[in-house]
N, C-alpha and C positions, 0 to 999 in steps of 0.2 A: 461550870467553870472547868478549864483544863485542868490540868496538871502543870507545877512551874514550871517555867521555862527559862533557860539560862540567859536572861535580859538585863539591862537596864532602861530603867522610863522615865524620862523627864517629859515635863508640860510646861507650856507656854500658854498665856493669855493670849485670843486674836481677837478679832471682830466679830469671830461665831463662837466664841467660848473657848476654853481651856481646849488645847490639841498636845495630844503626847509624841514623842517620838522615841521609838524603841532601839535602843542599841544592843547589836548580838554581838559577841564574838565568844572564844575560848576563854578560858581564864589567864588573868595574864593580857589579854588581848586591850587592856586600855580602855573598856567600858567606863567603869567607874573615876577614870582620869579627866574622861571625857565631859562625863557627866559634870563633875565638879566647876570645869569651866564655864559649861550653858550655866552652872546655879549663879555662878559670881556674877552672869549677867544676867539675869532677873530670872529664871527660868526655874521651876517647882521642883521638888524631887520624887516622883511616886511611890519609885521602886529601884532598889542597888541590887543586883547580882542576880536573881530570881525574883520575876514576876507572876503573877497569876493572871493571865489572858484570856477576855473569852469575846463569843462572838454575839451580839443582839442588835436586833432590827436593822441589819448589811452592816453594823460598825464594828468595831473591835476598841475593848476597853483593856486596862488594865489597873492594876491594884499591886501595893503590898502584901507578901504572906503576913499573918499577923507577927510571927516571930521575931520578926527583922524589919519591921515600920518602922521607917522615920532615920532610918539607921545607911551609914553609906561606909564602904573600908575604902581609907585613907592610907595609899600604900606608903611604909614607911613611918605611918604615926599610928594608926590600929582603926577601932571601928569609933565613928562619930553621929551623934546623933543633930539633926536638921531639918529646920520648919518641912512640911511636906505638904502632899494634898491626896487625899484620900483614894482619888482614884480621875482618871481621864481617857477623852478616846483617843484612839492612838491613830496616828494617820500619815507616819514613813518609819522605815526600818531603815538603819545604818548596818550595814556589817561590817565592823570591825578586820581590815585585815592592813597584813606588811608591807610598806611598799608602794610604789605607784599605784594610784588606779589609771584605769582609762583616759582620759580626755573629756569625750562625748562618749560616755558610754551606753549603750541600748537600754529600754524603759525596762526595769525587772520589778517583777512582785514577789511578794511573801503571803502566804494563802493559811490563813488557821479559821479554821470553822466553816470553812466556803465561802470565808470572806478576804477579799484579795485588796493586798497595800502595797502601794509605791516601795520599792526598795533599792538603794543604792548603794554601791560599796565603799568605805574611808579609812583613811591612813589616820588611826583616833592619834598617832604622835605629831603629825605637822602641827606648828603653832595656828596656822591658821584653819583646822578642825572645829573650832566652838563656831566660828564663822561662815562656815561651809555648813553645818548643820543646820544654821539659821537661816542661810541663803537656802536652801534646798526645802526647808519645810515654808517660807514665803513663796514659794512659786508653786503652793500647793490650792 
């Protein structure tokens, strides 16, 4: 297992199982906003703020630290605790940034253990971000 890494992970059920998708940014960055949206719409919680990521058999999984299971901060109301799911493979990264993105922006990966994921960058504030995360892990 790595070391945390400054994520959030939510999962979704598909046709091949639970698939997670990892949200990075800085603090402040709108991770955990984000997150909260995908849950209102069906979507699991793994991990809020720091995840434990690692790599087995070309996948990449992640987990909660045990400290902070189950647990997500709720800016403005404090930390809350939330069905979760123990752990899922992850299979696109959002980065979290300000602002516009691209358009059509070129195919980028995120590479931890020699294993490489799809990764795209999002404005976690537009209202339609919960939506965009869902379109984007569908066309995976």
């Amino acid at each position: 297992m790595t070391a945390p890494l400054h994520a959030t992970v939510v999962a979704r059920r598909g046709p091949t199982g639970w698939r997670g998708l990892m949200i990075t940014g800085p603090s402040g960055a709108g991770k955990s906003d984000l997150a909260l949206r995908l849950i209102a719409s069906g979507w699991m919680l793994i991990s809020d703020d720091y995840s434990l990521i690692w790599a087995s058999g070309g996948a990449l999984y992640a987990r909660a630290p045990d400290t902070i299971a189950g647990r997500i901060e709720v800016r403005g109301v404090g930390v809350v605790r939330l069905p979760r799911r123990e752990s899922a493979r992850v299979v696109l990264a959002l980065a979290c940034v300000e602002g516009p993105v691209e358009r059509l922006p070129e195919p980028g990966a995120l590479e931890i253990g020699g294993v490489a994921i799809p990764r795209l960058d999002i404005d976690p504030r537009l209202p339609s971000a919960a939506a965009l995360a869902a379109a984007a892990m569908q066309g995976l």
